[in-house]
C-alpha positions, -999 to 999 in steps of 0.1 A, spaced: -48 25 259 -24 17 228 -29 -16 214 2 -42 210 -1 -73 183 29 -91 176 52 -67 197 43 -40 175 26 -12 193 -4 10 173 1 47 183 -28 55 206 -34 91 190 -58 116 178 -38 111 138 -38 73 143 -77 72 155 -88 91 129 -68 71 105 -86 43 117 -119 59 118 -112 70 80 -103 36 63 -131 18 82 -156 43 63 -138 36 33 -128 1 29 -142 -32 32 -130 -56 59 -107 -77 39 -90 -41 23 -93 -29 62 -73 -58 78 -48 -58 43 -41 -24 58 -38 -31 93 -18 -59 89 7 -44 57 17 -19 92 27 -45 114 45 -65 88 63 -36 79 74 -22 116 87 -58 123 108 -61 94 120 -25 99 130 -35 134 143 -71 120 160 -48 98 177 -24 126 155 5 109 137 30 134 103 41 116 80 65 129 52 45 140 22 73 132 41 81 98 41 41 90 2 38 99 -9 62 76 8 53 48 0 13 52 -32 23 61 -40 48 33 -19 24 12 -51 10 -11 -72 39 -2 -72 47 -39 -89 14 -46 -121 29 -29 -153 46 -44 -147 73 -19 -108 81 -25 -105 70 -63 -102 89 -94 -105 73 -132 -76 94 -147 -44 81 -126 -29 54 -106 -47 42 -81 -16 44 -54 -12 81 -61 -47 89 -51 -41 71 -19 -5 90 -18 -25 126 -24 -49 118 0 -25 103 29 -5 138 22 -31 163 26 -44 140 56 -12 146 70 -7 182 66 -39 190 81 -28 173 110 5 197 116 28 171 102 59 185 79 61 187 44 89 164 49 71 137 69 40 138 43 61 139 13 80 109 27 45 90 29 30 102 -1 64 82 -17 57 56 4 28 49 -11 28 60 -47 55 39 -51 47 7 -30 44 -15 -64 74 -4 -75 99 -25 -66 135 -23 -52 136 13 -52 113 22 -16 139 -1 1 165 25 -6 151 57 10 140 68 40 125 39 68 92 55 63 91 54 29 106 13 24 85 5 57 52 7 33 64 -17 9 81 -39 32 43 -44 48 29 -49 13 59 -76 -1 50 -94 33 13 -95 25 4 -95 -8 34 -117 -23 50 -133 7 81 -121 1 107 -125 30 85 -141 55 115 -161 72 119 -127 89 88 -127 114 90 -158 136 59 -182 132 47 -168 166 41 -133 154 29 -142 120 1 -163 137 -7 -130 163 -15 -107 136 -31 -135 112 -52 -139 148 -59 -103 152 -70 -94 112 -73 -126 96 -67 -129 59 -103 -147 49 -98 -157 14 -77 -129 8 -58 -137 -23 -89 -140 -40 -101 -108 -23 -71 -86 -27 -72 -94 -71 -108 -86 -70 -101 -52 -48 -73 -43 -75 -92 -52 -103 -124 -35 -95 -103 -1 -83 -84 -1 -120 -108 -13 -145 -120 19 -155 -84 34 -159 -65 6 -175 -40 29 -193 -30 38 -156 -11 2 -155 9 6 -180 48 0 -167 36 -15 -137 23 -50 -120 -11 -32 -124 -16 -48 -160 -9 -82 -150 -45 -81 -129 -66 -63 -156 -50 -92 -181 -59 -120 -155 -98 -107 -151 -104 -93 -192 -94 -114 -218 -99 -83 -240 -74 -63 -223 -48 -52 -245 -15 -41 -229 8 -14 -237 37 -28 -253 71 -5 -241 92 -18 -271 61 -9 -300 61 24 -282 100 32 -290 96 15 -325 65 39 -335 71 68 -321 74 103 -338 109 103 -343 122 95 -375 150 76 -359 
């Protein structure tokens, strides 16, 4: 029987169970519930928003979203949201899915800390991000009524989670720190590593090879 939180109804199907089944095996129950709840922020917004999102589409990317954070989806020699975004796509083509529809969520999620330019493609790419804003920075949240805020708070509650959440990102990056460079990323590594030296964009162009 599907489940319904907030309005928002969680496909009851083979590619959303075994979604489920695979970020439970993966992730921690803080990066779990992040997941879980980055889906339902982002299909009420859509809706909010008068965009239709395909619901299976929207709960593999939020829920592969951070998948790259984890010891059993991460890699040491790139971003940790395009391992989630390689792993979401072959996920989805092994379950019959288009090249479209998994290239749509593999930009979903490689870009969901980028900001400004999800929101202008396809629903199922912004949806992803719109979750994510919601969650992580509380961007927007004027657009969910207090009622369904507290229903999905109730459902997957968000124990300590800003504390959590840094922790997850800095422990899923600290290994790869060049990764960050030209994103958000560098801001956590510099908040946890007083040693951590960031790239610097303007030194980059000032000392590169060219002689001018």
């Amino acid at each position: 029987m599907p489940e319904t939180i907030a309005g928002i109804t969680v496909p009851d199907s083979p590619l959303v169970r075994e979604t489920t089944e695979l970020v439970r095996r993966a992730a921690d129950e803080s990066l779990f519930n992040h997941s879980r709840r980055v889906f339902l922020w982002g299909m009420l917004k859509s809706a909010a928003r008068g965009r239709e999102v395909d619901p299976e589409l929207a709960y593999v990317g939020a829920m592969f979203h951070d998948l790259g954070l984890t010891d059993a989806h991460r890699t040491t020699d790139q971003r940790f949201e395009i391992d989630g975004a390689a792993a979401a796509q072959a996920f989805l083509r092994d379950h019959g899915r288009s090249e479209e529809e998994a290239r749509n969520v593999w930009l979903a999620i490689a870009l969901h800390t980028t900001p400004e330019i999800p929101l202008h493609l396809a629903p199922e790419v912004a949806v992803v991000t719109l979750g994510v804003e919601t969650d992580v920075l509380g961007l927007d949240l004027d657009e969910i009524s207090a009622e369904h805020r507290a229903e999905v708070v109730a459902a997957h509650p968000r124990t300590d989670f800003k504390n959590q959440i840094l922790h997850a990102f800095y422990q899923g990056m600290a290994d790869r720190p060049e990764t960050t460079f030209g994103t958000m990323n560098d801001d956590v590594l510099a908040h946890f590593d007083p040693g951590f030296q960031r790239e610097n964009f303007v030194r980059i162009i000032q000392e590169n090879a060219w002689p001018e």
